[in-house]
C-alpha positions in Angstrom: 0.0 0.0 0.0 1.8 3.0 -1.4 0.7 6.7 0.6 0.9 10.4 -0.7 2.0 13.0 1.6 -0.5 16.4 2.5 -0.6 19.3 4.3 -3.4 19.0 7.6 -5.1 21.6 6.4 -5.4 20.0 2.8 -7.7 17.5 4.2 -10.9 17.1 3.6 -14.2 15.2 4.2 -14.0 13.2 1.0 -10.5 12.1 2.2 -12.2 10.3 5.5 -12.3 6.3 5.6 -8.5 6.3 3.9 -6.0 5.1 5.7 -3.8 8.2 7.7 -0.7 8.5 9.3 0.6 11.7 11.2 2.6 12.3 14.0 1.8 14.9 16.8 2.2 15.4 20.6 0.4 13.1 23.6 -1.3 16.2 24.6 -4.6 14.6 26.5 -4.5 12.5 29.6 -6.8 9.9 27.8 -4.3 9.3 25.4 -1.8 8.5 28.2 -4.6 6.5 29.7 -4.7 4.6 26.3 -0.5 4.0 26.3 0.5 6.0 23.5 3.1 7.6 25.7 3.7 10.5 28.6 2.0 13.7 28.2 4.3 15.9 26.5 5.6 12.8 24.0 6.1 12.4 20.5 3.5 9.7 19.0 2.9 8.4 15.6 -0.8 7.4 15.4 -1.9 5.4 12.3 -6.0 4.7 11.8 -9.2 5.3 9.6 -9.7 8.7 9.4 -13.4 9.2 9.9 -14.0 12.6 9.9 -12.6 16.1 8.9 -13.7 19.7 10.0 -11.9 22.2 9.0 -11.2 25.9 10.2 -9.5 29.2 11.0 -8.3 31.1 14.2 -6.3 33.9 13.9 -5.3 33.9 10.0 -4.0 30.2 10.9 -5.9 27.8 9.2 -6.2 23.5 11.1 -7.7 20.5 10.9 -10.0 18.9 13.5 -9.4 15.5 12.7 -11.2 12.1 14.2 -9.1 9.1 13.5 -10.0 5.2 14.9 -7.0 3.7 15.9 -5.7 0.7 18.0 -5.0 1.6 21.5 -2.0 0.3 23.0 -2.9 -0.5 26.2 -6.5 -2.1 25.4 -5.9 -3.4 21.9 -9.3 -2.3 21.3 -10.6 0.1 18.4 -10.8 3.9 19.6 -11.1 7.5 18.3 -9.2 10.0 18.9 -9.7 13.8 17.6 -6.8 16.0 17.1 -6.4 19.5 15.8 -3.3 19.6 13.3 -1.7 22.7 12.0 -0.3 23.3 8.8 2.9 22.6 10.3 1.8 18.8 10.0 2.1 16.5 7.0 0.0 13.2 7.1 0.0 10.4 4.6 -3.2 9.3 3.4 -3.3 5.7 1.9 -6.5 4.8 0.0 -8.0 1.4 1.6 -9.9 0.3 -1.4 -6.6 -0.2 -3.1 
């Protein structure tokens, strides 16, 4: 399964039940609660992407994302939402092939 590389605030809702990969910060306790690492942490999270809003605050435009992905502690199916800046590149790999 070969990817292509966007910019977060390139996404849109047409892009949701592909494949996405992204990295960003542990920066919710539920996440630490989950085992994707300490607060504060690097993580690489990898999942459907389900859903995508996007916006602007400020001049500086995001992406509210909501991604199901494994969780390491559980091994059970979750979602997680994140807000990614244009500062983030994901890679978006279409599941139908």
């Amino acid at each position: 399964m070969g990817g292509y590389k966007v910019n977060a605030v390139e996404l849109c809702q047409a892009d949701a039940l592909n494949w996405i990969e992204f990295e960003t910060l542990v920066c919710h306790d539920e996440w630490e609660e989950l085992g994707f690492g300490e607060f504060g942490t690097r993580v690489k999270f990898g999942g459907t992407l389900m859903a995508v809003e996007n916006g602007h605050t400020r001049g500086r435009a995001w992406s509210l994302v909501r991604v199901r992905v494994t969780a390491p502690a559980t091994r059970r199916p979750v979602e997680i939402t994140s807000v990614l800046g244009s500062h983030i590149t994901v890679t978006l790999t279409d599941l139908e092939g």
